[in-house]
N, CA, C and O atoms as a Maestro MAE file, in Angstrom:
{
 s_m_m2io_version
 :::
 2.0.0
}

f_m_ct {
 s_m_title
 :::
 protein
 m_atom[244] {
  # First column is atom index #
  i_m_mmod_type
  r_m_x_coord
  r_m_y_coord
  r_m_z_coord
  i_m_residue_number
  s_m_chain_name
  s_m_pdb_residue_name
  s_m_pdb_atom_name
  i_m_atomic_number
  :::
  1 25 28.717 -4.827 7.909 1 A "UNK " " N  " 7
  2 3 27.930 -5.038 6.705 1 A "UNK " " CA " 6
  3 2 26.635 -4.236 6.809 1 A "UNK " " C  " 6
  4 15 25.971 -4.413 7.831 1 A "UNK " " O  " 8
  5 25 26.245 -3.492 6.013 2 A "UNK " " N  " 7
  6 3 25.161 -2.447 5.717 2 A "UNK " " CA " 6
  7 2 23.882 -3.433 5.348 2 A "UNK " " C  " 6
  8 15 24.168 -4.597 5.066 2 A "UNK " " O  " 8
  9 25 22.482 -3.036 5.334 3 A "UNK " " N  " 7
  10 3 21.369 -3.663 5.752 3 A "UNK " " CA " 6
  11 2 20.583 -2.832 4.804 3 A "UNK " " C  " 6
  12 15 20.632 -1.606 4.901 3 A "UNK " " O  " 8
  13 25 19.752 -3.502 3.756 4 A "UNK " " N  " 7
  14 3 18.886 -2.442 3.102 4 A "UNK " " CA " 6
  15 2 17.498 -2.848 3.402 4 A "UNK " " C  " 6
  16 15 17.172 -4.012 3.634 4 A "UNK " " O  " 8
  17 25 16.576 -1.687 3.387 5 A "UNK " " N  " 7
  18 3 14.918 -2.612 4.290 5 A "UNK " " CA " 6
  19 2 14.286 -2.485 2.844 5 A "UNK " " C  " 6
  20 15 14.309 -1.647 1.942 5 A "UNK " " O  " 8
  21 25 13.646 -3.865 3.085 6 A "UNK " " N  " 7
  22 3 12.880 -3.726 1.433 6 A "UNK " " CA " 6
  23 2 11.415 -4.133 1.687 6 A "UNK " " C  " 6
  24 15 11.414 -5.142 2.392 6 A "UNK " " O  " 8
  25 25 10.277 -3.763 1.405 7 A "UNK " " N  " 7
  26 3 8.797 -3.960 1.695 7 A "UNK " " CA " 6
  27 2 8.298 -5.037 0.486 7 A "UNK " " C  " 6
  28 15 8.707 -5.276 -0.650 7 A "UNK " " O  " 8
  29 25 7.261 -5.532 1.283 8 A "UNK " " N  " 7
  30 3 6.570 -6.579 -0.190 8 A "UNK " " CA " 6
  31 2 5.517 -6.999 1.103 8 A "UNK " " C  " 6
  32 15 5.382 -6.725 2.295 8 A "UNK " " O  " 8
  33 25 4.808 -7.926 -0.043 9 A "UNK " " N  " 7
  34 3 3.279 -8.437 0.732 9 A "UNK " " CA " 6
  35 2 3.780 -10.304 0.685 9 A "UNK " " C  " 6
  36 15 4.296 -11.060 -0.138 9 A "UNK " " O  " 8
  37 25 3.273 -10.390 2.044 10 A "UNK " " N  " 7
  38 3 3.723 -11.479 2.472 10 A "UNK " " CA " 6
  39 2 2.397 -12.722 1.601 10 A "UNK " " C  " 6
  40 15 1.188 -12.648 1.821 10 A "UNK " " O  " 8
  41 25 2.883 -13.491 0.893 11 A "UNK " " N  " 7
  42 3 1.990 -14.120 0.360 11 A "UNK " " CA " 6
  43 2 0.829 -15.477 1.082 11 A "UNK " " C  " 6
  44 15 -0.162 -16.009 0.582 11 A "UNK " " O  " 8
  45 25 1.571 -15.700 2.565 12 A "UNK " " N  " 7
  46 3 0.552 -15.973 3.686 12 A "UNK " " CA " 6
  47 2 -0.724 -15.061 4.013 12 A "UNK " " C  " 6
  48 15 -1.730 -15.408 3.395 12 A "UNK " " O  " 8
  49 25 -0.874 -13.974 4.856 13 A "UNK " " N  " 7
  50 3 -1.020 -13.623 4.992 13 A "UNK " " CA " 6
  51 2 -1.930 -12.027 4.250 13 A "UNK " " C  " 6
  52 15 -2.997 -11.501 4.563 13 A "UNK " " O  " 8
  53 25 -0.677 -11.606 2.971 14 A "UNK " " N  " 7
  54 3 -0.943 -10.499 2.407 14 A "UNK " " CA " 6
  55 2 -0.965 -8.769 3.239 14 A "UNK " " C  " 6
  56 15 -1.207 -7.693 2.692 14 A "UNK " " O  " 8
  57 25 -0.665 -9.002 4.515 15 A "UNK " " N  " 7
  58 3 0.520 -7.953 4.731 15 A "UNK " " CA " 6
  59 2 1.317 -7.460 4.189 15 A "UNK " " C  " 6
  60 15 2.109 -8.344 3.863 15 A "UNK " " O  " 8
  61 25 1.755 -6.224 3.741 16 A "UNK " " N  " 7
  62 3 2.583 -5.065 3.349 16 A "UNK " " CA " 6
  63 2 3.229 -5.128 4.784 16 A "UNK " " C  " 6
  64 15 2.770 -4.640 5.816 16 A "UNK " " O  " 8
  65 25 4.894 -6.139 4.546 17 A "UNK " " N  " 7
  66 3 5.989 -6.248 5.723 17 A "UNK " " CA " 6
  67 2 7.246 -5.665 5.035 17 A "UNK " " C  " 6
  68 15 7.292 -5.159 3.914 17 A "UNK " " O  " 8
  69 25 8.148 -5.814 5.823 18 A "UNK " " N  " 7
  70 3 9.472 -4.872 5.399 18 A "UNK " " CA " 6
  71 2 10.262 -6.131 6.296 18 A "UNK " " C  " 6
  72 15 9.951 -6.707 7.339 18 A "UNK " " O  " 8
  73 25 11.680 -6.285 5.167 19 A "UNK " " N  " 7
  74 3 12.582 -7.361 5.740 19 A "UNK " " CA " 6
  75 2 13.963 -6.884 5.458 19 A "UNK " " C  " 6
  76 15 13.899 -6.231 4.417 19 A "UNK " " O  " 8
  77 25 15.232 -6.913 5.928 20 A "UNK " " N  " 7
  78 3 16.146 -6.164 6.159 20 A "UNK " " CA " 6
  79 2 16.989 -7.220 5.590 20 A "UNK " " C  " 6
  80 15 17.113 -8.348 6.069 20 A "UNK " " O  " 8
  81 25 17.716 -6.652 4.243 21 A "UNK " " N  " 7
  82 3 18.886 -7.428 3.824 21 A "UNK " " CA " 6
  83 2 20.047 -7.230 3.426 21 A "UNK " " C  " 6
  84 15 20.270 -6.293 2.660 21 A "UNK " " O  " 8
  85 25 21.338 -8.311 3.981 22 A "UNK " " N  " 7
  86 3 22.097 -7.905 3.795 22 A "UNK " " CA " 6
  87 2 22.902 -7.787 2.647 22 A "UNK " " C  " 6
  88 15 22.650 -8.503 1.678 22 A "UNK " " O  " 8
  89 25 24.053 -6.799 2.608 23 A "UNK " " N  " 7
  90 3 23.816 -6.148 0.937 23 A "UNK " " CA " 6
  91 2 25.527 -6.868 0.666 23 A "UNK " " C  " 6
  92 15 26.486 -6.257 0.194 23 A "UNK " " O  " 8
  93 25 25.502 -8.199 1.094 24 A "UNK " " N  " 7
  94 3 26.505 -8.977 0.226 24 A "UNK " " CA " 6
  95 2 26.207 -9.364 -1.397 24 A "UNK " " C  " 6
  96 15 25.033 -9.636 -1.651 24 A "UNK " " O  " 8
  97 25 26.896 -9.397 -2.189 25 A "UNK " " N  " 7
  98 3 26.405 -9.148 -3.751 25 A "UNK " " CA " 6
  99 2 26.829 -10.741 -3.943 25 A "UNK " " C  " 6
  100 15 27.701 -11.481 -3.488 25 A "UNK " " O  " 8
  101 25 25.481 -10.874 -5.079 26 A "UNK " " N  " 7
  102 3 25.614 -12.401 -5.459 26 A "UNK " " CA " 6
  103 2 23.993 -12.545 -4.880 26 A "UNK " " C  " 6
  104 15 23.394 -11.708 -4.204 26 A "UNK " " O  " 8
  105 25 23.425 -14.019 -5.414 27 A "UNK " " N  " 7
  106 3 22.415 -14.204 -4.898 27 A "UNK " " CA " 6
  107 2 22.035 -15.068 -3.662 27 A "UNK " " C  " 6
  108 15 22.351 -16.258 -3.675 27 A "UNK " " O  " 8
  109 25 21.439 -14.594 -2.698 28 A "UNK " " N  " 7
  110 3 20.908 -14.932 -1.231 28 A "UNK " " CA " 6
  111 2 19.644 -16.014 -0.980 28 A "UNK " " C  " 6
  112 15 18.647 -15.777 -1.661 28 A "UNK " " O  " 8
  113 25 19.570 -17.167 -0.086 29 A "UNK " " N  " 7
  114 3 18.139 -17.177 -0.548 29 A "UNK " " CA " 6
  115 2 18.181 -18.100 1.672 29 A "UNK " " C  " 6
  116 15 19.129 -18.636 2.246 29 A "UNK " " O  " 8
  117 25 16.894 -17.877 2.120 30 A "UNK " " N  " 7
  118 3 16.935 -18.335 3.497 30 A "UNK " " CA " 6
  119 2 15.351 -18.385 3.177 30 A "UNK " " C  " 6
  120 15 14.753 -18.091 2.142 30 A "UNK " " O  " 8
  121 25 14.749 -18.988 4.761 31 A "UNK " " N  " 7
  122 3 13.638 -18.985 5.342 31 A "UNK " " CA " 6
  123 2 13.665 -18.061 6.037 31 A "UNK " " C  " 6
  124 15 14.813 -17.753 6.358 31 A "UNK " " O  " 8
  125 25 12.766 -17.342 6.504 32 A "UNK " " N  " 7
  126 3 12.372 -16.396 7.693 32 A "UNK " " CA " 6
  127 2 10.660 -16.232 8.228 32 A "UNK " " C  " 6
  128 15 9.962 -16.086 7.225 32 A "UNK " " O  " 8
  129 25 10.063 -16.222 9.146 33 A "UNK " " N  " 7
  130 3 9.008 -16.084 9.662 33 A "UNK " " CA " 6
  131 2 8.422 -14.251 9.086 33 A "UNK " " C  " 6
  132 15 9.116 -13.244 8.952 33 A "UNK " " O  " 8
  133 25 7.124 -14.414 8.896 34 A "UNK " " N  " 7
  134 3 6.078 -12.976 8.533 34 A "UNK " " CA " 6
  135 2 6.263 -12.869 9.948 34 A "UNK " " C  " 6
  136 15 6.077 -13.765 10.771 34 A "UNK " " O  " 8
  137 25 6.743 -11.395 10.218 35 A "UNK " " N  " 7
  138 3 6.795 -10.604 11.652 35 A "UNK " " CA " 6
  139 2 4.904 -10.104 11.791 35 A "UNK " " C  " 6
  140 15 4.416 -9.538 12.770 35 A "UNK " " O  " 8
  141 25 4.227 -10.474 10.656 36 A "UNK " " N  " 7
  142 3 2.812 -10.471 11.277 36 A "UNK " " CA " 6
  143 2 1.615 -11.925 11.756 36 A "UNK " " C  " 6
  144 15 0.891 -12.023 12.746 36 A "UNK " " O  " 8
  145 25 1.862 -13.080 10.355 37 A "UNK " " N  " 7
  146 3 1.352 -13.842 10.240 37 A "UNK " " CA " 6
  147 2 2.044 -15.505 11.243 37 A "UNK " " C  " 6
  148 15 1.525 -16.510 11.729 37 A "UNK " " O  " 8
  149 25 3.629 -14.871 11.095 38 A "UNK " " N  " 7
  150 3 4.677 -15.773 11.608 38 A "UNK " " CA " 6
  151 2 4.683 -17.009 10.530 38 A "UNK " " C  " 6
  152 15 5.639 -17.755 10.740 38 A "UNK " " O  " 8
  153 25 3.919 -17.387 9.509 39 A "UNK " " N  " 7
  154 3 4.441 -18.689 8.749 39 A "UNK " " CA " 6
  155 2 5.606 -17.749 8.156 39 A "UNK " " C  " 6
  156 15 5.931 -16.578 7.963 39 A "UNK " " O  " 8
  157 25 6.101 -19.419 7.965 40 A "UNK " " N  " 7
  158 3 7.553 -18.953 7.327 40 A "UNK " " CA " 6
  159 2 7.789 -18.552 5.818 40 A "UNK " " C  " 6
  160 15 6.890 -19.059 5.146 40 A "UNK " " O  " 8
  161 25 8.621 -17.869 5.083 41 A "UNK " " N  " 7
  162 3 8.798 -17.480 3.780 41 A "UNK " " CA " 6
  163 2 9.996 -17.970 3.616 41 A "UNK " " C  " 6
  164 15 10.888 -18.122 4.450 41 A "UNK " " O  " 8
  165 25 9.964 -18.301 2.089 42 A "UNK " " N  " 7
  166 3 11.971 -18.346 1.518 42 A "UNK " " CA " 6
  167 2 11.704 -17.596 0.658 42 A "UNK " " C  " 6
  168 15 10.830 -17.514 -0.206 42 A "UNK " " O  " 8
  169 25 13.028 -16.717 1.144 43 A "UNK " " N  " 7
  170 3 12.941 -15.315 0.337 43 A "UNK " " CA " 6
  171 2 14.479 -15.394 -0.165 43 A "UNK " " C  " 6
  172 15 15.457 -15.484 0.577 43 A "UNK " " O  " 8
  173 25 14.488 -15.349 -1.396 44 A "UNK " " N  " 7
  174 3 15.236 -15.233 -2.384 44 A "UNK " " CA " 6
  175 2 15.454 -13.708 -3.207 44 A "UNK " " C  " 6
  176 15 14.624 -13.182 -3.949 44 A "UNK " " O  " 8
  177 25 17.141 -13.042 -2.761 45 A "UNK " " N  " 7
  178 3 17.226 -11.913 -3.611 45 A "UNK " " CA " 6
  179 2 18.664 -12.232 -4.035 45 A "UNK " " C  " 6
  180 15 19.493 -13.125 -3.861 45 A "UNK " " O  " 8
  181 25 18.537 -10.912 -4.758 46 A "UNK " " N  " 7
  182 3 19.964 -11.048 -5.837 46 A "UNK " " CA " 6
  183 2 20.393 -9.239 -5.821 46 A "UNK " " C  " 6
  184 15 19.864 -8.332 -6.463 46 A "UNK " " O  " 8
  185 25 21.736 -9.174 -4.662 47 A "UNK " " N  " 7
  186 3 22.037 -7.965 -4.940 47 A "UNK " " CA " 6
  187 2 23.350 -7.374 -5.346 47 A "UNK " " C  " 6
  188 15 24.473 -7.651 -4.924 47 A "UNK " " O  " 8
  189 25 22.961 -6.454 -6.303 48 A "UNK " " N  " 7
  190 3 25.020 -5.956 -7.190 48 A "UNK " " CA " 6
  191 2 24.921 -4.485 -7.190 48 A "UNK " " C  " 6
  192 15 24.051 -3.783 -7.704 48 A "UNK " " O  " 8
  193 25 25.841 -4.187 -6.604 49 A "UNK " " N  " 7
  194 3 26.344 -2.676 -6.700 49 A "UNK " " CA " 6
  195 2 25.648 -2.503 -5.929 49 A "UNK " " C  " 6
  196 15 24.750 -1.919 -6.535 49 A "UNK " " O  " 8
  197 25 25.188 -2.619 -4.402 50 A "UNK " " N  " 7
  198 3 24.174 -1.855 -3.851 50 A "UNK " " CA " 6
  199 2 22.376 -1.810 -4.003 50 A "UNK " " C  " 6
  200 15 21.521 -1.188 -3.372 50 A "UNK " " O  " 8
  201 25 22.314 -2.577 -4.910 51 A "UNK " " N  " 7
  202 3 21.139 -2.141 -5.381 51 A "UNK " " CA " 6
  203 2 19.919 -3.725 -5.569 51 A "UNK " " C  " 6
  204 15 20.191 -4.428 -6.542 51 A "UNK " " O  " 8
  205 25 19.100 -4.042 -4.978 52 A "UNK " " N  " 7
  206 3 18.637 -5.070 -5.311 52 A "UNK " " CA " 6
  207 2 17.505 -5.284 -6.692 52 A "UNK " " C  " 6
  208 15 16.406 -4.779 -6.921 52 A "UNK " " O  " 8
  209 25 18.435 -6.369 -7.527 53 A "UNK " " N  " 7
  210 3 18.123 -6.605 -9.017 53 A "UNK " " CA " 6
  211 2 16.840 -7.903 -8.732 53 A "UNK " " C  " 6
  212 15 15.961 -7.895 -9.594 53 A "UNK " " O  " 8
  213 25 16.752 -8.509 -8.102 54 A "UNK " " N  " 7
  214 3 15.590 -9.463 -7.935 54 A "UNK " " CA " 6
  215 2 15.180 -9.623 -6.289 54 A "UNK " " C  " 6
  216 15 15.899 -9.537 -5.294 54 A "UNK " " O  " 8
  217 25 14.277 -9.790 -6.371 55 A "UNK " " N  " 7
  218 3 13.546 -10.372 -5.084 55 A "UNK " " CA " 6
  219 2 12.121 -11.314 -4.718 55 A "UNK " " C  " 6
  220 15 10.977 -10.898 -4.534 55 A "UNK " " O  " 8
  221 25 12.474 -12.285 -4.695 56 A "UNK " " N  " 7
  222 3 10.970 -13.049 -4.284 56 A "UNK " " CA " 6
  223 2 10.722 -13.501 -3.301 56 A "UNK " " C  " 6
  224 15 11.622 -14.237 -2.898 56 A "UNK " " O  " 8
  225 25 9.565 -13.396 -2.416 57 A "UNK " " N  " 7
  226 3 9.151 -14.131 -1.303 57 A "UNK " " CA " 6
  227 2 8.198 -15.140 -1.382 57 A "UNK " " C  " 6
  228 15 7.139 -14.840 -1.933 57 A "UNK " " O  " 8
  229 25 8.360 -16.459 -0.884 58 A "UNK " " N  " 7
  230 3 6.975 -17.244 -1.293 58 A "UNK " " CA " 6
  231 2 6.978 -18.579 0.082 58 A "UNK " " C  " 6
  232 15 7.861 -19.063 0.790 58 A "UNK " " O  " 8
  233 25 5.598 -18.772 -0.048 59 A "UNK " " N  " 7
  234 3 5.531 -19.635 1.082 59 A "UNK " " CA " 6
  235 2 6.351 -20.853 1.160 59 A "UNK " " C  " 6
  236 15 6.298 -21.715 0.283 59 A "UNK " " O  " 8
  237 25 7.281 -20.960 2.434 60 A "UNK " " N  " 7
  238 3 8.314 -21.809 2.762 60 A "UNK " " CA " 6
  239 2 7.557 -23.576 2.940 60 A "UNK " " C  " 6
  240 15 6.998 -23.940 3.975 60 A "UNK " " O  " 8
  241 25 7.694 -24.343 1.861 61 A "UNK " " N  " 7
  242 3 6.723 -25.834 2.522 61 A "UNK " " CA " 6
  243 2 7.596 -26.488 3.654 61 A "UNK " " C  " 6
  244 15 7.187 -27.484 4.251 61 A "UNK " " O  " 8
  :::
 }
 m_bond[243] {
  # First column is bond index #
  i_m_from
  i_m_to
  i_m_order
  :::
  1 1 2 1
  2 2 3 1
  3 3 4 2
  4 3 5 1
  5 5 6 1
  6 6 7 1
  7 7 8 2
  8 7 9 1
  9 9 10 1
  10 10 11 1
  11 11 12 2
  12 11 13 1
  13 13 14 1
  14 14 15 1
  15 15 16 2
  16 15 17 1
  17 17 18 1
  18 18 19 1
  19 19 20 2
  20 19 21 1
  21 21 22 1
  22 22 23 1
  23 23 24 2
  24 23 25 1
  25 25 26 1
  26 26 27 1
  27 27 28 2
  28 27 29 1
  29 29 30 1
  30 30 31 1
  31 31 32 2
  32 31 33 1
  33 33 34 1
  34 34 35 1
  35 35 36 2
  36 35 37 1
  37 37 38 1
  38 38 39 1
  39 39 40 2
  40 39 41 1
  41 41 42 1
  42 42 43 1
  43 43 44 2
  44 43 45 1
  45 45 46 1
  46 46 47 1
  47 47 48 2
  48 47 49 1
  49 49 50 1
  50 50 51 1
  51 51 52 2
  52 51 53 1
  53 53 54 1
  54 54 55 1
  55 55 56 2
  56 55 57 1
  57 57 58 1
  58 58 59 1
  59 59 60 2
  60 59 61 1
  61 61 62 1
  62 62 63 1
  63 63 64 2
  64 63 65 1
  65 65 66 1
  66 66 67 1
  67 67 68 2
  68 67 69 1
  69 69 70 1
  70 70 71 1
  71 71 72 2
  72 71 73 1
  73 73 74 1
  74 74 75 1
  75 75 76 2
  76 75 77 1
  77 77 78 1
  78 78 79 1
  79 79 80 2
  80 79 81 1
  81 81 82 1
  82 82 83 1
  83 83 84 2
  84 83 85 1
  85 85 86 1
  86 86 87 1
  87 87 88 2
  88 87 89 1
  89 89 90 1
  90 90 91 1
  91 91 92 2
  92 91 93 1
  93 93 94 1
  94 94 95 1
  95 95 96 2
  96 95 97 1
  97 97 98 1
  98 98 99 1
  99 99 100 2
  100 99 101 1
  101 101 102 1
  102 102 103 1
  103 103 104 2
  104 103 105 1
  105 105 106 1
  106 106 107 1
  107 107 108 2
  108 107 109 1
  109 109 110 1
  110 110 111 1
  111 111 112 2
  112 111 113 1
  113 113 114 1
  114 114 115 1
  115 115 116 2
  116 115 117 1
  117 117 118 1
  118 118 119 1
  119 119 120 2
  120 119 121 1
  121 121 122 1
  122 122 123 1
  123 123 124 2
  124 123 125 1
  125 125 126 1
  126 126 127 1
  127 127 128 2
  128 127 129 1
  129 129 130 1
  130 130 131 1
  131 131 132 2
  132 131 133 1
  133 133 134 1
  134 134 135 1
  135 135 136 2
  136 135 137 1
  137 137 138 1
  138 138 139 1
  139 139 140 2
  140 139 141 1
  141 141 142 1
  142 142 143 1
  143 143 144 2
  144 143 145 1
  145 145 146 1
  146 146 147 1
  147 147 148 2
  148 147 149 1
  149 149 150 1
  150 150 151 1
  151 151 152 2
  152 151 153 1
  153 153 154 1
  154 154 155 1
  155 155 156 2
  156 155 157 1
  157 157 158 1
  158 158 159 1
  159 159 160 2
  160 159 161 1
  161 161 162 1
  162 162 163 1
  163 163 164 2
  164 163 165 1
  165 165 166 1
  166 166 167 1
  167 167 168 2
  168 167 169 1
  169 169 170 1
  170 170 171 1
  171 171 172 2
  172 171 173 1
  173 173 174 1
  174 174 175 1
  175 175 176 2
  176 175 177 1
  177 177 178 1
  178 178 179 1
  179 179 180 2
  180 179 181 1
  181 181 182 1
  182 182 183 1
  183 183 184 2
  184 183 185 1
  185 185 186 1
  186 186 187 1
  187 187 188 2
  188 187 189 1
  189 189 190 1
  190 190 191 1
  191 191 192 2
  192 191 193 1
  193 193 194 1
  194 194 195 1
  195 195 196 2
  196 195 197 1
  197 197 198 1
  198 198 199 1
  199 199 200 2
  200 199 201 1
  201 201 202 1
  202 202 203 1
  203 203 204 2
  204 203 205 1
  205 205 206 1
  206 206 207 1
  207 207 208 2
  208 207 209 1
  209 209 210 1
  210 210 211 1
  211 211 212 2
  212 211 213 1
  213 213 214 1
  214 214 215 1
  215 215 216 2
  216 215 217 1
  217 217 218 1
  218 218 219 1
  219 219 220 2
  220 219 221 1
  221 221 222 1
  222 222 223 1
  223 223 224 2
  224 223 225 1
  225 225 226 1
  226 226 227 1
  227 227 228 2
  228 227 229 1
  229 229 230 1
  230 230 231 1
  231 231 232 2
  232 231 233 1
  233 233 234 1
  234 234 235 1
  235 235 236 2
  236 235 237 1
  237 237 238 1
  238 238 239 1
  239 239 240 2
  240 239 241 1
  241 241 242 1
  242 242 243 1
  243 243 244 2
  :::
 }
}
């Protein structure tokens, strides 16, 4: 399974981070830790044909 890196600003923090997703189609949604700040995010995307149509990151309570 292929991996696309996508950048955004971590809304902890506000770091410009990059998070690697995988490009199963349909919509995705997990927790993961800021590789700067370390609180956690649920980051929610939605990807079809390759291409990611939504993406949000926001602080995980």
């Amino acid at each position: 399974m292929q991996q696309l890196e996508y950048f955004f600003q971590c809304p902890h923090c506000w770091e410009q981070i990059s998070i690697l997703l995988e490009q199963s189609s349909g919509p995705q949604s997990y927790i993961e830790d800021c590789e700067v700040c370390c609180n956690p995010l649920l980051v929610d995307f939605t990807i079809e044909a390759e291409n990611i149509v939504s993406f949000t990151a926001s602080e995980a309570q």
